[in-house]
ZAMARGU-4260 file (C-alpha; in steps of 0.2 Angstrom, whole numbers, plus 5000, padded with zeros to 4 digits):
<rodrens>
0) 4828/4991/4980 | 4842/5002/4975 | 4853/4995/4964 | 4872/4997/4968 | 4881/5006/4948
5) 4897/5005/4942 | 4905/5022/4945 | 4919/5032/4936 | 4924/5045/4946 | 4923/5062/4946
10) 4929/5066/4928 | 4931/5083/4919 | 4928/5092/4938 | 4934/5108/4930 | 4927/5105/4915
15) 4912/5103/4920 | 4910/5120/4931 | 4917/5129/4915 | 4904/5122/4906 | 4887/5120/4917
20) 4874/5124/4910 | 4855/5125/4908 | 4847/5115/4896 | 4831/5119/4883 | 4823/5106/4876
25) 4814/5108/4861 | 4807/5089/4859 | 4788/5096/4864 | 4787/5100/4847 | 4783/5083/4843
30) 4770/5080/4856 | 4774/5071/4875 | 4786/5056/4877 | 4778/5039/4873 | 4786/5028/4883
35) 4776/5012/4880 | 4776/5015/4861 | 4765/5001/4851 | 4776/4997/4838 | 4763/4983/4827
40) 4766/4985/4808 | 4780/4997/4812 | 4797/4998/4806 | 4813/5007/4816 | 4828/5009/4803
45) 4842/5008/4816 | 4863/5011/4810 | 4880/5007/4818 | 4896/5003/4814 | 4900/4991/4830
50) 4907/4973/4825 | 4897/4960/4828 | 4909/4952/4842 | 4911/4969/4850 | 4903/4971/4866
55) 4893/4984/4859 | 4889/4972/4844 | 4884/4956/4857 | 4875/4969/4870 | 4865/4978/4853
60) 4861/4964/4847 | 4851/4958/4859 | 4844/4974/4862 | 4837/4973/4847 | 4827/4956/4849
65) 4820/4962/4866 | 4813/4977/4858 | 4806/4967/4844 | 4798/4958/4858 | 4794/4972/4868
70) 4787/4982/4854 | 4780/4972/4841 | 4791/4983/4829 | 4804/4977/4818 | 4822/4982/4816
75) 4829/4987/4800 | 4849/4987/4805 | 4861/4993/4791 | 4880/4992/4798 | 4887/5007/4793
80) 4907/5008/4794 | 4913/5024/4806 | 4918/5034/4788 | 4905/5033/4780 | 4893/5039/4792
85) 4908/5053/4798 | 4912/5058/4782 | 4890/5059/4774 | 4880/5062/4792 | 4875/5080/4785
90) 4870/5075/4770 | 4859/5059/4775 | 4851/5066/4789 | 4847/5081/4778 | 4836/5069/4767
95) 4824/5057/4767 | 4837/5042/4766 | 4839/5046/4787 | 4839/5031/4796 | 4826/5033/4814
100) 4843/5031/4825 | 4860/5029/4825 | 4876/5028/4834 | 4888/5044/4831 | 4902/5051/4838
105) 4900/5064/4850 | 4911/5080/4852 | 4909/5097/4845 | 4916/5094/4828 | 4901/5079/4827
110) 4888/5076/4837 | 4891/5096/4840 | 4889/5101/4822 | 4876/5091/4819 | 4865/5098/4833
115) 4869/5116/4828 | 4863/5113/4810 | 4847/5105/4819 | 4849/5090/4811 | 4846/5079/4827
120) 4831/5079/4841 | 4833/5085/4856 | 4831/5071/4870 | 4828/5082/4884 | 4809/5079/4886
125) 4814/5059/4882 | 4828/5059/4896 | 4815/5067/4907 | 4803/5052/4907 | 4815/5038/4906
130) 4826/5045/4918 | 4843/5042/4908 | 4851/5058/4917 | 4852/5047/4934 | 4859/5032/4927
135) 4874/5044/4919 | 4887/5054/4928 | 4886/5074/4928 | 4905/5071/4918 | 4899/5059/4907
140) 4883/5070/4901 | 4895/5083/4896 | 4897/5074/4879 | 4878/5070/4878 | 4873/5092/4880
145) 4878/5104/4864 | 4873/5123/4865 | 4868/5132/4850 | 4885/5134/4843 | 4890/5115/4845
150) 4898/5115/4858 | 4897/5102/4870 | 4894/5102/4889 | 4877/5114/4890 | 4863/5116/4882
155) 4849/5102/4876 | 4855/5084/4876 | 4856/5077/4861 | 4863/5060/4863 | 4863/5046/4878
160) 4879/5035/4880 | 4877/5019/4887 | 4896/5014/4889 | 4911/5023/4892 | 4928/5022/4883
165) 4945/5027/4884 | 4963/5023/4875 | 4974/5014/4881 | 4991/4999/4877 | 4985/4984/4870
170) 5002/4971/4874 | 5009/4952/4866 | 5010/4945/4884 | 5021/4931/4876 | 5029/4942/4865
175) 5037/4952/4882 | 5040/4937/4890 | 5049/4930/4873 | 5061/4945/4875 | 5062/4946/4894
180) 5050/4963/4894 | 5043/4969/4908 | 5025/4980/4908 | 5034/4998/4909 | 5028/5009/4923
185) 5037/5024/4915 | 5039/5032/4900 | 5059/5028/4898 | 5054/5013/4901 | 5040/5012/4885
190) 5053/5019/4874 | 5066/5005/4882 | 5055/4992/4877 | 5051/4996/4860 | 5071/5001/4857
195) 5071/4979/4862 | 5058/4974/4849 | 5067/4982/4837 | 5083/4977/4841 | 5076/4957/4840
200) 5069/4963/4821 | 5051/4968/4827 | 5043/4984/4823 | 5033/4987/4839 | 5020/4997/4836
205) 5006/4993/4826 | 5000/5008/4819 | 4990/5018/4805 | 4990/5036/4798 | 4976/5036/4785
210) 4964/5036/4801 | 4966/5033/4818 | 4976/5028/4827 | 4991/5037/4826 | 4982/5052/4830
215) 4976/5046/4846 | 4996/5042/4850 | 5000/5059/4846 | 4990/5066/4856 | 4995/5053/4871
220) 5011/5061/4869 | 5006/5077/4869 | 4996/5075/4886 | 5011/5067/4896 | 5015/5085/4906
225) 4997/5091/4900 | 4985/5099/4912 | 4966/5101/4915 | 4968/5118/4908 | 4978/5114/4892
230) 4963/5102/4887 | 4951/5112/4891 | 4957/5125/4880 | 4959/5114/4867 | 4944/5107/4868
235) 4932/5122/4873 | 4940/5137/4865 | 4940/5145/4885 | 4960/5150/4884 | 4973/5153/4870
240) 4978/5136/4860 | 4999/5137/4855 | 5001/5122/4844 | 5021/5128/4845 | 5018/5124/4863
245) 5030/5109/4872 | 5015/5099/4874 | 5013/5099/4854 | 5031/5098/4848 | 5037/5084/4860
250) 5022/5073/4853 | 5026/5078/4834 | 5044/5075/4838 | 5042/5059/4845 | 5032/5054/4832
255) 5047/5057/4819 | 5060/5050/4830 | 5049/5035/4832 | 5048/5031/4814 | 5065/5035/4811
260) 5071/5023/4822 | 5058/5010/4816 | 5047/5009/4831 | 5033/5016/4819 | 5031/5008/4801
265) 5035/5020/4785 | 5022/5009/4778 | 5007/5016/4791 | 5005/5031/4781 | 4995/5023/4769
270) 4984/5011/4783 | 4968/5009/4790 | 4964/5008/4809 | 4958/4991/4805 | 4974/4986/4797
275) 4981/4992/4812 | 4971/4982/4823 | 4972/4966/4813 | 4991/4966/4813 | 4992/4966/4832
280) 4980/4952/4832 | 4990/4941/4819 | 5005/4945/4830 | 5013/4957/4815 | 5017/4968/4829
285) 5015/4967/4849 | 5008/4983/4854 | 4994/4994/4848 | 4989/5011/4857 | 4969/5011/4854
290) 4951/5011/4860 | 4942/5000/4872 | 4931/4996/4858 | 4944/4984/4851 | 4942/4974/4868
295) 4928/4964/4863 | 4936/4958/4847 | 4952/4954/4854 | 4943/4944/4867 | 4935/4933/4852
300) 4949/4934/4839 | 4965/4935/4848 | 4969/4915/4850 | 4988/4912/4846 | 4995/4922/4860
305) 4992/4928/4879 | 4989/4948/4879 | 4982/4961/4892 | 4983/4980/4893 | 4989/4994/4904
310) 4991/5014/4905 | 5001/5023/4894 | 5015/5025/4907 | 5021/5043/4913 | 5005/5050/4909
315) 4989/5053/4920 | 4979/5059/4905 | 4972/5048/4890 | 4960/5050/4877 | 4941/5043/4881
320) 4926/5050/4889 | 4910/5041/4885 | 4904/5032/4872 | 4896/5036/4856 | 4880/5042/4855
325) 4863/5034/4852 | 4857/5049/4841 | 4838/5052/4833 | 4839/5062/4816 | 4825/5077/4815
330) 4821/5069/4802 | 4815/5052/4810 | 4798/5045/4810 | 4799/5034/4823 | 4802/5044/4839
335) 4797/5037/4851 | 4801/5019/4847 | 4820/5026/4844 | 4819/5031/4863 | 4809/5015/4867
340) 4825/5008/4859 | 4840/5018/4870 | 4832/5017/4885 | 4831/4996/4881 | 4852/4997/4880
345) 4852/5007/4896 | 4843/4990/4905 | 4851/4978/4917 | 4853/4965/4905 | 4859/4974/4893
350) 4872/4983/4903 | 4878/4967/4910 | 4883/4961/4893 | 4889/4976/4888 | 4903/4974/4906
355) 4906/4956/4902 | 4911/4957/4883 | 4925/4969/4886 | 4915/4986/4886 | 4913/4998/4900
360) 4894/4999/4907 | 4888/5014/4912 | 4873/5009/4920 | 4878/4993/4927 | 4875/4982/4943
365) 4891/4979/4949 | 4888/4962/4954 | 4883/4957/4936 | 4901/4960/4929 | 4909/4942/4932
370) 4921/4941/4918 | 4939/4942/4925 | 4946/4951/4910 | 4932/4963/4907 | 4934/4967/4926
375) 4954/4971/4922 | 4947/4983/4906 | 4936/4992/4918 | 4948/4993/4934 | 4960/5003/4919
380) 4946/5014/4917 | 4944/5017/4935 | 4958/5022/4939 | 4960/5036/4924 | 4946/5041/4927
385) 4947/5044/4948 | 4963/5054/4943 | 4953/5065/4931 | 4960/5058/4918 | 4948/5056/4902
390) 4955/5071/4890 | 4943/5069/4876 | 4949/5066/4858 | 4961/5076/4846 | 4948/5077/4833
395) 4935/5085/4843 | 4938/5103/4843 | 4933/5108/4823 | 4924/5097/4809 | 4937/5094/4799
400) 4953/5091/4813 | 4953/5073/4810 | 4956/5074/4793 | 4969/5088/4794 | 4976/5079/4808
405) 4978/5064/4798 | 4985/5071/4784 | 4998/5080/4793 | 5004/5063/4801 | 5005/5056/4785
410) 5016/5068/4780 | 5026/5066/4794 | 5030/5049/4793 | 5035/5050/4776 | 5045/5064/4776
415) 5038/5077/4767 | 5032/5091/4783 | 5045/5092/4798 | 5036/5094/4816 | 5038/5112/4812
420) 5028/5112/4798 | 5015/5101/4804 | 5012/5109/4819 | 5010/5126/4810 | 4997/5119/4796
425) 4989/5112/4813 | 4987/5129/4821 | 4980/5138/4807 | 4969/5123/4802 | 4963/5124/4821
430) 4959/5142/4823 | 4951/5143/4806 | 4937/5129/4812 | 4936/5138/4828 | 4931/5153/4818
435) 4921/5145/4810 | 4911/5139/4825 | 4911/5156/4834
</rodrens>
């Protein structure tokens, strides 16, 4: 019987001719692929930093009773936040403290790095027998392959996704409705609505600039007259990058004129994308520009008011691609069991949880998605994605972008850098980690 999958489109379709490749395994060092790994008496240490309500939390949850079942191995799980395995990767998985797998971010300044420093196995020979490459998309394996240098979208696989993700408005339904808002279609309209919030005494935007989000709305902006070229030579070094450019200054202006007229808290400066998050779920503020990821939770913890989502209007770019990666240190000594492991979250079951918790399946029976609103998440994905819409992340080109980014914001919205300024720090912090690369 063959199984009907969820599809997303043709995505990166230039990207992906500019970066086809072939790739060169180097997994046969450690003998063939086990696939039906005796795990008795064996341990598999296993990190991620998904909440437990997430979909990715509910869905690896269970994926880690089946494989203890499946196995006889047992799981050893240590949550790890997103910074502290970002900001220490190189240095764990340079030691013996490595854990056998883990979720990490994918992108050349990431998974990229890692792979180039030949920190991480190579899956090819592991894809090969479990037969992940057809269960994924050729645009969804371009953030799965790195080449020697890092850079993602040829070369030997060295990650397996098993949900995508994108960015997009997260919106108080009642709180519209309480000031007679409707969704905007347009960006004059976006900017229209927020100009109402804060004319009722509501900051609209619930934000943070000591991590992400703000990043992510700043490069939103930047993409609103973006093309597939301007992103892909941002992303893949292929074509000159002017961070002077319209596409750059509209997005850093905005960002100003947004705080100076109190769309955007002075106060971000110093917060947390969870503080971010929290203060749209306690109502604090009724919008908030972030990741499918925070679906799941809002699903669960969002109970005092109605709320949904839509596309940034005016724009048919937005950040995503796919997930994070399931990644398996060099230095792990439980291979196969790790790959045992993925190829348990790539399952029907497991994927089916995944689409009706709020995440977006990559390897789903489409008839097993039954939840309305997880439907409504995907449907948002859909359509991004059949427009060729998924432009990556802002902090994927260099290794230490999202700090600088960051930094620069929080400069911004206090005051001490213009958009001038900011931008030019940007440029030179940009090309000296592309040298650095090259």
């Amino acid at each position: 019987m063959h199984k009907r999958y969820l599809t997303f489109g043709a995505v990166f379709a230039t990207t992906a001719m500019l970066l086809a490749g072939c790739s060169g395994g180097t997994a046969a060092e450690d003998g063939p692929v086990n696939t039906d790994p005796s795990g008795d008496g064996e341990t598999l240490t296993l990190w991620h930093y998904e909440s437990e309500t997430s979909a990715m939390g509910v869905a690896w949850t269970e994926a880690i009773k089946q494989f203890e079942e499946e196995t006889g191995a047992t799981v050893e799980f240590e949550a790890k936040s997103f910074e502290q395995i970002r900001s220490t990767a190189s240095q764990v998985l340079n030691s013996d403290a490595a854990p056998d797998i883990l979720e990490y971010n994918k992108g050349n300044a990431t998974a990229g790095l890692l792979a180039s420093q030949g920190l991480l196995t190579s899956l090819d020979e592991a894809s090969e027998a479990y037969g992940w490459a057809d269960k994924l998309s050729e645009s969804l394996q371009t953030t799965t392959k790195y080449d020697e240098d890092g850079v993602m979208g040829s070369g030997s696989t060295y990650g397996i996704p098993n949900y995508g993700e994108f960015v997009d408005v997260y919106y108080n339904v009642d709180a519209f409705a309480q000031y007679n808002i409707a969704v905007p279609t347009t960006f004059e309209e976006f900017e229209a609505a927020l100009e109402t919030f804060k004319q009722n005494g509501v900051t609209p935007l619930a934000e943070a600039a000591g991590e992400y989000p703000l990043g992510q709305l700043w490069y939103q902006l930047a993409l609103s007259d973006a093309t597939r070229e301007w992103v892909t030579d941002f992303q893949t070094y292929t074509g000159p990058v002017d961070f002077q450019d319209e596409n750059f200054t509209f997005a850093t202006e905005t960002i100003q004129d947004w705080v100076e007229k109190g769309y955007i808290s002075e106060d971000v400066s110093g917060l947390k994308a969870e503080d971010a998050g929290t203060n749209f779920i306690n109502g604090t503020n009724p919008i908030f520009y972030s990741g499918s990821w925070w679906y799941g939770r809002f699903v669960e913890e969002v109970t005092d008011f109605q709320w949904s989502s839509f596309l940034f209007p005016g724009s048919d770019m937005a950040p995503g691609s796919s997930g994070n990666l399931w990644v398996v240190p060099e230095n792990s000594d439980q291979k196969d069991l790790a790959y045992k492991f993925i190829d348990i979250t790539m399952s029907p079951e497991i994927q089916a949880l995944i689409g009706n918790n709020g995440g977006i399946p990559v390897a789903a029976d489409a008839a097993d998605i039954t939840d309305e609103k997880s439907k409504e998440l995907i449907d948002n994905f859909n359509t991004l994605t059949e427009r060729d819409g998924l432009a990556f992340y802002p902090d994927w080109p260099t290794a230490t972008f999202y700090d600088e980014l960051n930094a620069g914001l929080q400069e911004l919205v206090n005051g001490s850098t213009s958009p001038e300024e900011m931008l030019t720090q940007l440029g030179e912090d940009y090309e000296a980690g592309v040298a650095d690369i090259k």
